[in-house]
C-alpha positions, 0 to 999 in steps of 0.5 A, spaced: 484 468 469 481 475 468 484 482 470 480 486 475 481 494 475 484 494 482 491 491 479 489 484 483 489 478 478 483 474 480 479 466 478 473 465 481 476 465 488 482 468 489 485 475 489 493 476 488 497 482 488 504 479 486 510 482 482 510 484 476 501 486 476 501 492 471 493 493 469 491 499 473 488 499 481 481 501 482 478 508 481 473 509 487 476 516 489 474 521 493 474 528 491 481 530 491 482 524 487 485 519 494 484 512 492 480 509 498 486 506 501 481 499 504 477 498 498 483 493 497 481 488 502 473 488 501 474 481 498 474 479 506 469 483 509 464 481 504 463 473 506 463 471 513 469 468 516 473 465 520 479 467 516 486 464 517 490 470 515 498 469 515 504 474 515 511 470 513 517 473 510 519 469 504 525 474 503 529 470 498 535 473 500 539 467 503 542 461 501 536 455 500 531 460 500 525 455 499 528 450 506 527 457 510 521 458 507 518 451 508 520 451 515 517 457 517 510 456 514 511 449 518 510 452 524 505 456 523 501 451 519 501 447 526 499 453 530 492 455 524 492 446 527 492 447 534 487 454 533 482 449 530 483 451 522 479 446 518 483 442 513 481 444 506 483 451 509 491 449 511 491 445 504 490 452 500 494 455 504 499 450 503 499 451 495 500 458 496 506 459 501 512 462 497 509 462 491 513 468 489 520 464 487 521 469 481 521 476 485 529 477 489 530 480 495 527 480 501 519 481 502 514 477 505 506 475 503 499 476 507 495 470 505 488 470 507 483 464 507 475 461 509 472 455 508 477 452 504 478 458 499 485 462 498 481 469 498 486 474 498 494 472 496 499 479 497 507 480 496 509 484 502 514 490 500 517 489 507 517 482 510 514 482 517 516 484 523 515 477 526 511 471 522 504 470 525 498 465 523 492 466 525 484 463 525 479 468 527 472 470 526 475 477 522 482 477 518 487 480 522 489 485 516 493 490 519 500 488 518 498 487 511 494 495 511 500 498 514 505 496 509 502 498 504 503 505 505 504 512 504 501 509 497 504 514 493 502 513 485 508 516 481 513 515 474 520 514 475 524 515 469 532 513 467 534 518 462 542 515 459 546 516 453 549 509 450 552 507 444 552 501 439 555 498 433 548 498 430 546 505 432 552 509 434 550 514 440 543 514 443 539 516 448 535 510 452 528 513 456 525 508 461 520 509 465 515 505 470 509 508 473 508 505 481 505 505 487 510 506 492 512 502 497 507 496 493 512 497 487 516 494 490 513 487 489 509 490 484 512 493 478 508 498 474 507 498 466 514 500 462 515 505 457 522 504 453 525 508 448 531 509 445 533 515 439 539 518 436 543 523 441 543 528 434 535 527 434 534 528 442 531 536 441 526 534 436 524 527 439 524 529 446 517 533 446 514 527 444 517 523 449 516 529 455 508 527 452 508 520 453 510 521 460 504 525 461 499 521 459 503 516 462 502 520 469 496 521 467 493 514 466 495 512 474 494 519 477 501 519 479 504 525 483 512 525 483 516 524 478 523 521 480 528 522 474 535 519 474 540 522 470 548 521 468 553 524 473 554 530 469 550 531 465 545 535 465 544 537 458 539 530 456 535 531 462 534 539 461 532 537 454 526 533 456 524 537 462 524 543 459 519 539 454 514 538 459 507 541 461 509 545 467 504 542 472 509 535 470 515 539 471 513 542 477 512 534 480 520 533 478 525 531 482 532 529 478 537 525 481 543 523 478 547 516 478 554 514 477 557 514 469 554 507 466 549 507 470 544 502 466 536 502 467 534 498 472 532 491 469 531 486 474 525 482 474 520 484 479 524 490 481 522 497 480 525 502 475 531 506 479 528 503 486 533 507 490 533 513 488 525 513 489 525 510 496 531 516 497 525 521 495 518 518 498 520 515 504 517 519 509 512 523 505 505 522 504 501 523 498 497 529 496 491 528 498 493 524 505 497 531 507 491 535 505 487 530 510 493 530 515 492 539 515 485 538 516 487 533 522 492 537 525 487 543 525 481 539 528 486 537 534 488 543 535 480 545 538 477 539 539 484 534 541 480 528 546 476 528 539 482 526 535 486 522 538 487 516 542 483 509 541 477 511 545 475 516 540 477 512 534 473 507 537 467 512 539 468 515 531 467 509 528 460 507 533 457 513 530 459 514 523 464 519 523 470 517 522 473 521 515 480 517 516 483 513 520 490 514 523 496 510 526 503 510 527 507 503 525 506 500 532 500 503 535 499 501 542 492 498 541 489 493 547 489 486 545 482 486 544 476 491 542 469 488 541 465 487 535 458 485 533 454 484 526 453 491 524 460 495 521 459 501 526 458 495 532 465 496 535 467 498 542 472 498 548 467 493 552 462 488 551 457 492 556 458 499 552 456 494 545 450 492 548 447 500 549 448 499 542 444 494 541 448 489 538 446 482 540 452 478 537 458 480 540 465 478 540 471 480 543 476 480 536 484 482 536 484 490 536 487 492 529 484 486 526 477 490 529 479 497 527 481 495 520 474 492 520 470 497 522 475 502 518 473 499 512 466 497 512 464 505 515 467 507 509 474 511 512 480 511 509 487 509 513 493 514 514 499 511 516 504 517 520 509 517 523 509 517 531 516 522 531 513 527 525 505 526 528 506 524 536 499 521 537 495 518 544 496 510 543 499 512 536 491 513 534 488 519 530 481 519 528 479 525 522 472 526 523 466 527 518 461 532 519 454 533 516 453 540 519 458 545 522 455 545 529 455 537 530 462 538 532 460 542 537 454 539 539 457 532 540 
């Protein structure tokens, strides 16, 4: 099984985000350096369907997991039946159901699958609001988009003293790069050092280095670093040691006495103290986007939000980003046909479009699917934060400064 650059393990067929996958994600940015937020699902728009797609919670927080999870796949392994899933489709989605037996807690998984090919396989950080299973001609997508953001790369550092008959007292540096909220399931790479308390001033410059580079290398923002109850001189040694563009992205919190780093397989490094810290936030370059947006609506507000002018950006290619809150009001379906931009509320308005192959699809499964082939990107905000008409917003791309004004 090779490792391909998106931080998905691939075989000939499949692509899995799972626990405990550290290689690093794709690197296809934009300007400001913004990972392009769909490219992770291009292994499904790259081949025709149908897809079944399956959202289930394989939460492992309850007594007799594996019973729960069997009996909640056998329902929707009878509904991909009755939807007219093939065979060799049910089969590989059989052997993939609740094969995260080693992650803790509660989570989920996306399975998606053609033709008797397990495609994609993806530990959700959340599990589903409600478990679904689906066969269709596109793969119902959104839940899984969603859940992914804010998508925010970042280092978590837990900074103790301790002491041991071998090393007397010591200063114990672990640190994990991530994407929150994915790290959840899928804990980043670890550095982990230990030195002499009477060596900390002399050896914290280099550390304060392998925290940079480390931040570095996964284009991480924050950085959250926990500390000891009182005391503050070990973190202030390092911070202090650090270049002053990571200094400015720490945020330092502190445990109780004896707090140890966090060591639970497949759980990220100090995973309360980051959750309290980014849940909320968007990422660098999706604020900046966020602005742009929220300027554009200002001038030009039946542009920007609202499912019909998603839907009319898309058609024409001018959909930068697309937004939504966590439950848009989308209708139940939207029309597709065989090109990306051949998307609409209506079959009658995808025929002035020329499109010959039409076919009413599940609202968020079109979106996604036109989002993603026309090359926009997802921000997901809140609706309390960022009201938006049917929790949809559309930032637009624009070639010339009087396009928006000639549309």
């Amino acid at each position: 099984m090779a490792h391909s650059p998106s931080g998905y393990t691939q075989d000939a067929h499949v692509t899995r985000f799972r626990a405990r996958t550290p290689e690093g994600r794709r690197t296809a940015t934009t300007a400001q350096g913004a990972t392009v937020k769909l490219s992770f699902l291009d292994p499904l728009f790259s081949r025709p369907g149908p897809w079944a797609s399956v959202h289930l919670d394989t939460s492992r927080d309850i007594d007799e997991p594996d019973k729960a999870i069997d009996l909640r796949w056998r329902h929707l392994r009878d509904t991909l039946r009755d939807q007219g899933t093939d065979a060799a489709t049910v089969s590989v989605l059989d052997a993939a159901v609740g094969t995260g037996r080693d992650l803790p807690g509660r989570h989920g998984q996306a399975l998606f699958a053609a033709h008797g090919q397990l495609v994609l396989a993806a530990d959700l950080p959340d599990p589903p609001v409600r478990d679904t299973a689906r066969f269709d001609d596109l793969p119902d997508t959104l839940p899984l988009a969603v859940q992914r953001a804010p998508d925010i790369p970042y280092v978590a550092v837990a900074l103790t003293r301790g002491v041991s008959a071998e090393q007397g007292e010591y200063v114990s540096v672990v640190a994990e790069s991530g994407r929150w909220p994915v790290s959840r399931v899928a804990p980043g790479p670890r550095l982990d050092r230990l030195v002499p308390v009477e060596d900390w001033p002399r050896t914290a410059p280099r550390i304060a280095q392998e925290l940079d580079e480390l931040a570095g290398r996964h284009q991480a923002g924050p950085v959250v670093l926990r500390r000891d109850e009182g005391d503050p001189w070990l973190s202030g040694v390092l911070v202090n040691r650090m270049p002053i563009h990571l200094q400015n992205r720490v945020t330092v919190v502190e445990s109780g006495p004896g707090t140890a780093a966090d060591t639970a397989p497949g759980r990220p490094l100090v995973e309360t103290e980051v959750a309290r810290t980014l849940d909320g936030r968007l990422s660098g370059p999706d604020r900046l986007q966020l602005d742009t947006f929220l300027a554009q609506r200002a001038r030009h507000s039946q542009k920007s939000e609202g499912i019909t002018a998603a839907v009319t950006a898309l058609q024409r290619g001018r959909a930068r980003a697309l937004l939504l809150t966590r439950s848009p009001r989308l209708p139940e379906r939207l029309w597709v046909g065989a090109e990306p931009y051949q998307v609409a509320m209506s079959a009658e308005e995808l025929k002035d479009f020329g499109a010959t192959s039409l076919r009413a699809q599940p609202a968020g499964a079109a979106l996604l699917h036109a989002t993603a082939r026309t090359g926009a990107e997802l921000i997901v905000v809140d609706q309390d934060r960022v009201p938006l008409t049917d929790g949809v917003g559309v930032l637009l791309r624009y070639r010339e400064p009087g396009d928006m004004a000639a549309d």
